[in-house]
C-alpha positions in Angstrom: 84.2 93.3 94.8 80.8 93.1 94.3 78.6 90.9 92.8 78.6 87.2 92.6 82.5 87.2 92.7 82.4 89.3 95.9 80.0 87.2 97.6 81.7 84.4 97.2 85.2 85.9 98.1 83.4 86.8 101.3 81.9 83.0 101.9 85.7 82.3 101.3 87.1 84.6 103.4 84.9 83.9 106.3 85.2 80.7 106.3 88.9 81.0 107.0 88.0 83.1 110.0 85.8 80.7 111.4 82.1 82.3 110.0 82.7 85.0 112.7 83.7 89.1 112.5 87.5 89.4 112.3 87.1 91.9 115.4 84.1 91.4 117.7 84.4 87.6 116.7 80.4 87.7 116.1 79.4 84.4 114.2 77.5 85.2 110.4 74.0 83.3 109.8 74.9 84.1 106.3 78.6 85.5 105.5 77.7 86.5 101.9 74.5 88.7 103.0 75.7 89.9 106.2 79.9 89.9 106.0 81.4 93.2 104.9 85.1 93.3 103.7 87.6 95.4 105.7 91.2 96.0 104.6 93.7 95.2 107.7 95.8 98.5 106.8 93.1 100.5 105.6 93.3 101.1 101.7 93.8 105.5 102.0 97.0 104.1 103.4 97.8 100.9 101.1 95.5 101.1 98.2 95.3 97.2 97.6 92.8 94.6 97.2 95.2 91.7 97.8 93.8 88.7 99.8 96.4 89.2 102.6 94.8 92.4 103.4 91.4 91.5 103.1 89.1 90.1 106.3 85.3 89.9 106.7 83.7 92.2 109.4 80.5 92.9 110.3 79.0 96.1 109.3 79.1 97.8 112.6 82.9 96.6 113.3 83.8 97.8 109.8 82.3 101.4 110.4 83.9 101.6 113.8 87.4 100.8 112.7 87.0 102.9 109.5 90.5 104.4 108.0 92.1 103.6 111.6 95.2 101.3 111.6 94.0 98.1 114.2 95.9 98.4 117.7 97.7 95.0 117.1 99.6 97.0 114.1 99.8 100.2 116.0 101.9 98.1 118.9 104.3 96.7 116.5 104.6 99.6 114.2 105.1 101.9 117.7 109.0 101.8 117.2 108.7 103.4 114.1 105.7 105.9 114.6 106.2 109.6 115.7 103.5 112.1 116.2 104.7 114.0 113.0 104.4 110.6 110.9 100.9 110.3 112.3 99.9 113.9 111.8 98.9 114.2 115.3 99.2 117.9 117.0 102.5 118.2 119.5 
């Protein structure tokens, strides 16, 4: 998603957030320079590019959440989730 195409995917995508970061909720001067595109369920998990998994974030927000699953999902997947599915040591 790079290129003209990306940028203006990200212009797009912003703007439906409100021209801010999807996490820290920091506004973008200038979503198509400074926006960076995050997958909600981060793709080593759901390899997809499909809009409904897409947001805008800024770079450092992006780098912080990396390959993690948000909290929001964590807290309704929790039901579901045991240590073993998560690979976590007992």
């Amino acid at each position: 998603m790079k290129g003209a195409a990306g940028r203006r995917k990200r212009v797009r995508i912003a703007h439906e957030q409100g021209g801010r970061c999807f996490y820290c909720r920091a506004p973008f001067k200038a979503p198509a320079d400074e926006a960076t595109f995050d997958h909600y369920v981060p793709y080593t998990l759901w390899p997809t590019n499909e809009r409904f998994n897409l947001v805008v974030a800024c770079g450092p927000c992006n780098e912080r959440k990396a390959a993690t699953l948000p909290l929001g999902l964590l807290l309704v997947l929790r039901p579901w989730l045991t240590r073993g599915a998560l690979g976590v040591a007992a």
